[in-house]
Structure formats: C-alpha cells, structure tokens
N, C-alpha and C positions, 0 to 999 in steps of 0.2 A: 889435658883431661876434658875441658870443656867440649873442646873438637870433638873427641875422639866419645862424649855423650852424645850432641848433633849428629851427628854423622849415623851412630847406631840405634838413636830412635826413627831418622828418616830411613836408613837399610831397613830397622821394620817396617815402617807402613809400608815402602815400595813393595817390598815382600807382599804384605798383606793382599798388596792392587794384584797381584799374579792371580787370586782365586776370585779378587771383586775388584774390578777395574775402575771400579768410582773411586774407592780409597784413593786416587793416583789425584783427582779432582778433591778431595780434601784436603790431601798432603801440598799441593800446589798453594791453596787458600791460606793453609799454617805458613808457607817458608813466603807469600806474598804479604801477609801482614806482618809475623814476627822479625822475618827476615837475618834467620840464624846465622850466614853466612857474614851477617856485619859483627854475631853475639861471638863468633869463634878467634882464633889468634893465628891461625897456620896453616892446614888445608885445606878445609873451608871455606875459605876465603878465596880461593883459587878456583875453584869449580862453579861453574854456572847453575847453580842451581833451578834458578826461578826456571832458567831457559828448557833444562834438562826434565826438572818435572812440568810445565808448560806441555811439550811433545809426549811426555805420558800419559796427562790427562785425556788429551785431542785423541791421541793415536792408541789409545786403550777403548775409549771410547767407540771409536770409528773402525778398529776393528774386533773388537774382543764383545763389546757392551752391546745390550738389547737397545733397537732402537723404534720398541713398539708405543706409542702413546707422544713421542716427540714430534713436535711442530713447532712450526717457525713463524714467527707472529709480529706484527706490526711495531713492534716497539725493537723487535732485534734487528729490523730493518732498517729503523732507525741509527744504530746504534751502527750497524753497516755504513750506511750512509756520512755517518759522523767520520769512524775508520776512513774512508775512504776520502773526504775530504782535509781533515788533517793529512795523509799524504802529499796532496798536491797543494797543501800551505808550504808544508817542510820542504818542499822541493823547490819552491821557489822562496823560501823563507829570507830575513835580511839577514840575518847571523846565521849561517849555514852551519857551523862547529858547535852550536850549544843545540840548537834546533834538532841537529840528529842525535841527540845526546838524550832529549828526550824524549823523540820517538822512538827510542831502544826500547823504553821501559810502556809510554803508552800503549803501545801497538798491541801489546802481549793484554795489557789491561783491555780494553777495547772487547778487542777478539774473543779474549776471555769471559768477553760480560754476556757477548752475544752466542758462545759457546751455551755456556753452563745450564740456560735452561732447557737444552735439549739433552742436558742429562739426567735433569734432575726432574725425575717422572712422576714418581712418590712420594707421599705425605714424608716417610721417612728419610728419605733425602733430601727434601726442602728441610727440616728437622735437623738432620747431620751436617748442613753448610750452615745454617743457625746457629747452632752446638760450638761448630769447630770456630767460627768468628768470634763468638764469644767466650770463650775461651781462649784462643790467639791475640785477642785486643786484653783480655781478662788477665794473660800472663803478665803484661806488661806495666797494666796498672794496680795489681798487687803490689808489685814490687815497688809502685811511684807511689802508693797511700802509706805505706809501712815507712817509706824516707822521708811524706809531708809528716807524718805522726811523729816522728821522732827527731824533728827539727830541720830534715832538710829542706832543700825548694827554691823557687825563684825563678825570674823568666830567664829560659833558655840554660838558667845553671841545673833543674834538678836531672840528677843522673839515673837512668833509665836503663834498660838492659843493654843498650848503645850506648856509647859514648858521644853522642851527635847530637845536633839540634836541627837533625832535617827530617824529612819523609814521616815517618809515619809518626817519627819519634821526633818531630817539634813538638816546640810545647801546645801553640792554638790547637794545630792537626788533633793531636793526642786528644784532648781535650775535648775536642768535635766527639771524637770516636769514641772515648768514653760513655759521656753522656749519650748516643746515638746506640747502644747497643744495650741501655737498662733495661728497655720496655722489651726488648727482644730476651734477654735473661730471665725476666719476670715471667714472660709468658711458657719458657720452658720449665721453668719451676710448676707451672700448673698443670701445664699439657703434654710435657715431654710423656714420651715413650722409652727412649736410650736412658737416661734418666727418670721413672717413674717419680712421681708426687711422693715427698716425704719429707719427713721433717730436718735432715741431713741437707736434701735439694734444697729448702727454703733457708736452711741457716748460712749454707753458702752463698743463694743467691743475695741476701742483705748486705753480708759482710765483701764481699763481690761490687757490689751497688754502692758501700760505703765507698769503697777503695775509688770506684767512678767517679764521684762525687767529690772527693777529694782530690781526685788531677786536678781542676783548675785553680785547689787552694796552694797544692804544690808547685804548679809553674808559673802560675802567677797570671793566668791568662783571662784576659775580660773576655774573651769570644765563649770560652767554655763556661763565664757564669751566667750569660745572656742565655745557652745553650741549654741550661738549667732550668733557666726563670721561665724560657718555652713551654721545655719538657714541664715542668709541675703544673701551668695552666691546663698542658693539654691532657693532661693526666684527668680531671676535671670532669672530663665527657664520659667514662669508664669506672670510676670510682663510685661506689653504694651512695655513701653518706656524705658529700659534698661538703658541708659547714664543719664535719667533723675534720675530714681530710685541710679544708682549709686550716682549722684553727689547731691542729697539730703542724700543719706543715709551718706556718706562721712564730708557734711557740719554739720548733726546733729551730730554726733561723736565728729569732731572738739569744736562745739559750748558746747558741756556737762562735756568735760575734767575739764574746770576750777570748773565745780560746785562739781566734781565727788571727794567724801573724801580718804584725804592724804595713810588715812591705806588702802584703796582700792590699791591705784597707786604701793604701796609698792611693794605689794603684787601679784599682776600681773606683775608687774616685773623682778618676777622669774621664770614667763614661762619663757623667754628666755633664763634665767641665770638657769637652773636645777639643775646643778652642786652644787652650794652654797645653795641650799635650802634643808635641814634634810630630810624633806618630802617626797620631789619627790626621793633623795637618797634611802632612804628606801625603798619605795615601788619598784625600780628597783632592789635589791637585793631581796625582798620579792619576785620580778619575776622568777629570776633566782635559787632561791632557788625551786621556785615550780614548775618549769620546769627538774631540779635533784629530785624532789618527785616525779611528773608522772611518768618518767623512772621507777624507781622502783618499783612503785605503777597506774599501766595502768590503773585499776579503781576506783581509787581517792581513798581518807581516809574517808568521809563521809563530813557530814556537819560541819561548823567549825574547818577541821582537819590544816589550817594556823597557830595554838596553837601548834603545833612540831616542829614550824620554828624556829631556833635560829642560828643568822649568824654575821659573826663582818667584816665591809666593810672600806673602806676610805673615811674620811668625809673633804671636802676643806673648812678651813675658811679664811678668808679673812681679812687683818689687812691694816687700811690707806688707804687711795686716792690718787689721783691722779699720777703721780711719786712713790712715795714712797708707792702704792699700793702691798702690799706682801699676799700669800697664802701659810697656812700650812696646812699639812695634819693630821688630827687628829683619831685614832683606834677607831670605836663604834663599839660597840656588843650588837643586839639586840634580842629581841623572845616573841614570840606568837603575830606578827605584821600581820595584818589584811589584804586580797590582794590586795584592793584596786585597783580591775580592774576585772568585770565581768567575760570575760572572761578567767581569772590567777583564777577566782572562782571557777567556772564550770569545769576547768580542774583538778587543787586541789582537787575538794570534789566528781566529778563525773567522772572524768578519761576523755579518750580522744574519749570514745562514746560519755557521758556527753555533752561534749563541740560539737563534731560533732552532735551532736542531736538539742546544740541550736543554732548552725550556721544555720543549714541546715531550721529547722522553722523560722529563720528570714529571710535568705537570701531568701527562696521561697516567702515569703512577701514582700519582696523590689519587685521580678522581677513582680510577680503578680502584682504588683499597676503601675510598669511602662506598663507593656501592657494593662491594664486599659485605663491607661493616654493616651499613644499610639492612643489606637482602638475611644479613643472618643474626639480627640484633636479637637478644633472647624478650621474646611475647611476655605476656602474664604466667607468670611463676615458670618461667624455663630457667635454667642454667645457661651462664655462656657458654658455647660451645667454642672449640678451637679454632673453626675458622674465622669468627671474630674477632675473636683474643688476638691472633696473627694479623692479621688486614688492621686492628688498634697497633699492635708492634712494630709492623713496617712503616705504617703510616704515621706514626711519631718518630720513629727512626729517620724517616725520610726528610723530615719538618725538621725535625734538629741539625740534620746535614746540610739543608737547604739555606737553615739561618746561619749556620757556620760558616756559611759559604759565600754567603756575605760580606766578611771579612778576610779572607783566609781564600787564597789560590789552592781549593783542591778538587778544580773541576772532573780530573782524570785521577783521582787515589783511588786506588781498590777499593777500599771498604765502602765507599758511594755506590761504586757499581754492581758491589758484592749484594746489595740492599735491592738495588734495581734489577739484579737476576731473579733473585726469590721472588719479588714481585709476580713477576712474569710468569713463572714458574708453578709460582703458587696458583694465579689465575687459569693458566693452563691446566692443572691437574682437576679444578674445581669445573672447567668445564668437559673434562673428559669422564665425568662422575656423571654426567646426565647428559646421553646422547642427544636430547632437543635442543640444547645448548645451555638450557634452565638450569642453574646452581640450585644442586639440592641443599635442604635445612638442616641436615644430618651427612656427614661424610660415612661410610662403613670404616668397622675399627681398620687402625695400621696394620700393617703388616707384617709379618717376622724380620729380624733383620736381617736372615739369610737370604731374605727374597729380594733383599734392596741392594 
C-alpha cells in the first residue's frame, strides 16, 4: 500500500509536468530530499527514480519550457567548474569503488544546482522550489517532533520515515536541514502567493517550526543545537523589538530545560567539555591528518579518500568527581574516520581548488543576499517588502548550512545547493525587473499560476 501511494502521487505530478514542465523540476526536488524510493517496500525501490525524473526536469525543460529571461551567470559557472573538476579527482581517485559510488549521486546534484536557475525565471517559481523544500524536509520532521514528543529519540536511533542513519536522514544532516529551512517557511507564511497570508499558513508555519526545532532534541545532535543558537542571533537583525524578542526567546529556553531529556543534556554538555568526548577527539585529528594529506596531495585523493587516514592521538578520560576528580591519558589509534566537517571534505577529496571553488560559490551568495537585503531594506514607515524578507531567508538559511558544515560532511547534499539555486535565481529575476541592471524597490505583483 505504501508503494502503490508513492507511486500514484509521483504518476500525478509527472502527469501534471505534461501541461507545465516545471512540475517535472519540483517533482525531482520532492523524490531528491524525501527520497520515497527508500520510504516504499517493493517496487519502488527498483526503479530509479531520482535518475528517471532527473531527465524530465532537464529534458522538459530544454524542450517543452520557455526559455526567455534565463541566463547563466557566474556562480553556475562556478558550480560547472566544481562538476567538472570532481570528475577528474574520481578518475584518478585512490578508492576507485567507493569514489564512483558517490559520483553517482553528486554529479546529478551538481548539474542540478547549476540547471535550476535557468528554470526558475519567476517570482513564483523561486516561491514553488521554496514551498516544495519546505515541505519535503517539513514531511520528515513532523514526523521526527511528534516521536521526540512522545518519548522517542536519540543519536542515530530516532526513526524517521527511513529506517537509516544516513543522507538526508542522519541525525546531524537532518538537523542542519531543519533548522536551515525556518526562516524560509517564515517567510512564505508572510509573502507567499500559492499559499496566501492567513491565519491557517501561520498556525502551520509555528507548529512546522516547533517540529524543526525539535529534530535536534530528538536525535540528540550538538551540530543542530549550535545551528539553532545561529539562527536565533541572526534572527536579531530582522525582528521589531529586539530586547523583547530577546527576553522571550531567553524565558522559553529557561521554561523547556526541565522538560528537555536526560540523554539530550548529557550530551550537549560536551560542547564545552571537547576534550573528554571520543568524537569531537577524533574528528580534530581526522582535521589535522587532512591538512598533512593536502600538502602532499594539492588536488585531493578523490571521493572518499578519509579511508587512508590512520592516526593514534591522546584520548583524556576522566575517573571520580568532585575533589577526587582524576584524568588519564589514554593511546587510540584509529583509520578510515570519516571528516566530519565539509569543509576538511572538499579539501581531502578535491584539493585546495576544490575547497576554493566552494568558498568562493558560497561566500558570493552570502554577499549577494546582503546587498539584496541592503538595497531593499524598508525606509521610514515602509513595510518589508518580499525581496527582503527572502534575501533575510536565504541568507540565514545559508549561515546555518555553512555552520553545520562545519561539522558535518555535507558539502554536496541537495538541500545546500537547493539554497544556492534560489539564490541565483532569485538575483537573476531581480535584475531582469530593471533593464539598467538597477534592482527596483518594489517588484510588480506575481503572476498567475498558470503563467508559471
């Protein structure tokens, strides 16, 4: 039965793409984050989906879809650029069998990042790959707040509409991606159009928000509370009344501790404490070991080459409290430990172009949304207008992805690049709105949705 719902919600959209060939670029977005083909038992599971809508999006596009207003711009050049050099890592990569195992799935991602904003021409298409991300990440953590609320959880055990502790659906990832798509829900709650403003949008969007907010209580992950601690700072620069926002955000923290579980507290209590935590040990060795491979290796080992790491560091454990609290030093020796930090990824597998190639496509995205924000901040007595709100959305979206990524290998997940399409995308429409190149102050209303 499950199957055989999968199956006949994607037979619709496909359908749907026959008369709007965008649908086919939504529907791609839904099965690359939900990733139904892992939620089914039986045929489902046999069919390539991602691959099969992949070639509908591209090839509806390229032949069915208008391609007036698309242009191709220095950041998807980039993103070319990156594409093309991950090839010629994986080709000469040191693990050849895992290496191509993940260029399966990159390559599609990539392509795709540098596709989309040549589809997405209009306000309400930037709007509808918004929507559907939030919503595709949204399904997944309904489901994971309603099993931290009712007792379940834990790292890598809470169970999710997968049964798995990888991709999209580990616990840190998850977590990133949670948090990384609030401000983008928030902002369609105010400005959508598919959804107009109302009070149904706003009650969903909290309770939406709660559930967010709750992945990282449920899987028990520091990366997503740090991800948090961001997001509410940056919240800060966009919020009316500052000291109020502060000292509610502040009272609700207080008032959730007692309800918040034991192995959560544990657990977070080794941010501070590093040192004593295995984890964080390791991966700071895994740093520094990969930091003596790039030297040697300027253009990385390929995909997966963290599998040639083998290092033995000083691990502190800790005997007794209070007074009689003692620390011994204990020898581990570990290998083939995973980098667990984006960028220690990208410099690993794609050398120190690699990594300069994806600074340089993110950090152009952070500045580009600030002078966004900048050019359309609202004057004395305006309203924000929407392309504020969005250029504040992406650009916390962005930051929270960035710091998760600090911890957490997810320099090539969809949902990163999904953030960095709109980007683009968005910027592009805003300068096709005033032939001199000048971003106007006022966009003209959206447009019907038959016209999108």
């Amino acid at each position: 039965m499950v199957d055989l719902v999968l199956l006949a919600f994607i037979g619709l959209m496909a359908a749907m793409g026959l008369k709007r060939p965008f649908v086919w670029v939504l529907l791609y977005i839904y099965i690359d984050l939900v990733i139904p083909q892992k939620i089914g038992w039986g045929l489902i599971q046999a069919l390539p989906l991602s691959l099969m809508m992949f070639v509908l999006a591209f090839g509806g596009w390229l032949a069915l879809d208008s391609k007036e207003g698309s242009r191709f711009t220095f950041r998807q050049g980039l993103i070319v650029a990156l594409l093309a050099l991950c090839a010629f890592t994986t080709f000469r990569a040191v693990f050849q069998d895992s290496a191509w195992q993940k260029w399966d799935w990159v390559w599609k991602n990539l392509l795709f990042a540098a596709f989309l904003p040549l589809a997405m021409r209009t306000r309400l298409r930037i709007e509808a790959v918004a929507l559907v991300m939030v919503l595709s990440i949204g399904a997944i953590c309904i489901s994971g707040g309603m099993k931290t609320v009712f007792g379940g959880g834990g790292y890598g055990t809470l169970k999710l509409l997968v049964v798995e502790n990888s991709g999209i659906y580990e616990s840190s990832i998850i977590s990133i991606a949670a948090i990384a798509i609030i401000p983008i829900a928030v902002w369609l709650a105010r400005f959508g159009t598919v959804f107009r403003p109302h009070w149904t949008v706003t009650v969903f969007v909290a309770c939406l928000s709660l559930a967010c907010l709750l992945m990282p209580v449920g899987t028990n992950a520091r990366t997503g509370l740090v991800c948090a601690a961001v997001m509410a700072v940056m919240m800060l620069r966009t919020v009316r009344n500052r000291f109020v926002y502060a000292g509610l955000a502040g009272a609700a923290l207080v008032m959730a501790v007692p309800f918040l579980p034991q192995s959560f507290l544990d657990r977070m209590g080794t941010i501070t404490d590093h040192q004593e935590d295995e984890s964080a040990s390791t991966r700071i060795a895994v740093w520094n070991w990969t930091l003596d491979y790039a030297k040697q290796h300027p253009f990385g080992g390929g995909f997966d080459a963290y599998r040639a790491n083998s290092f033995t560091y000083q691990m502190p454990q800790v005997t007794g409290s209070g007074n009689s609290r003692s620390i011994t030093y204990v020898e581990v020796t570990d290998e083939g430990r995973a980098y667990h930090s984006s960028y220690f990824e990208m410099l690993g597998e794609q050398g120190w172009l690699g990594l300069g190639l994806w600074l340089l496509l993110h950090g152009i995205g952070l500045l580009q949304m600030e002078l966004v924000r900048r050019r359309f901040r609202p004057k004395d007595g305006e309203k924000l207008g929407w392309q504020c709100g969005l250029a504040d959305a992406l650009q916390q979206a962005h930051v929270v992805f960035l710091i998760g990524a600090l911890f957490v290998g997810i320099a090539f997940q969809p949902f990163g690049f999904l953030i960095v399409g709109m980007e683009i995308a968005f910027g592009s429409y805003l300068k096709r709105q005033d032939g001199t190149g000048r971003q106007p102050r006022f966009a003209p209303p959206a447009e019907p949705l038959a016209q999108a």
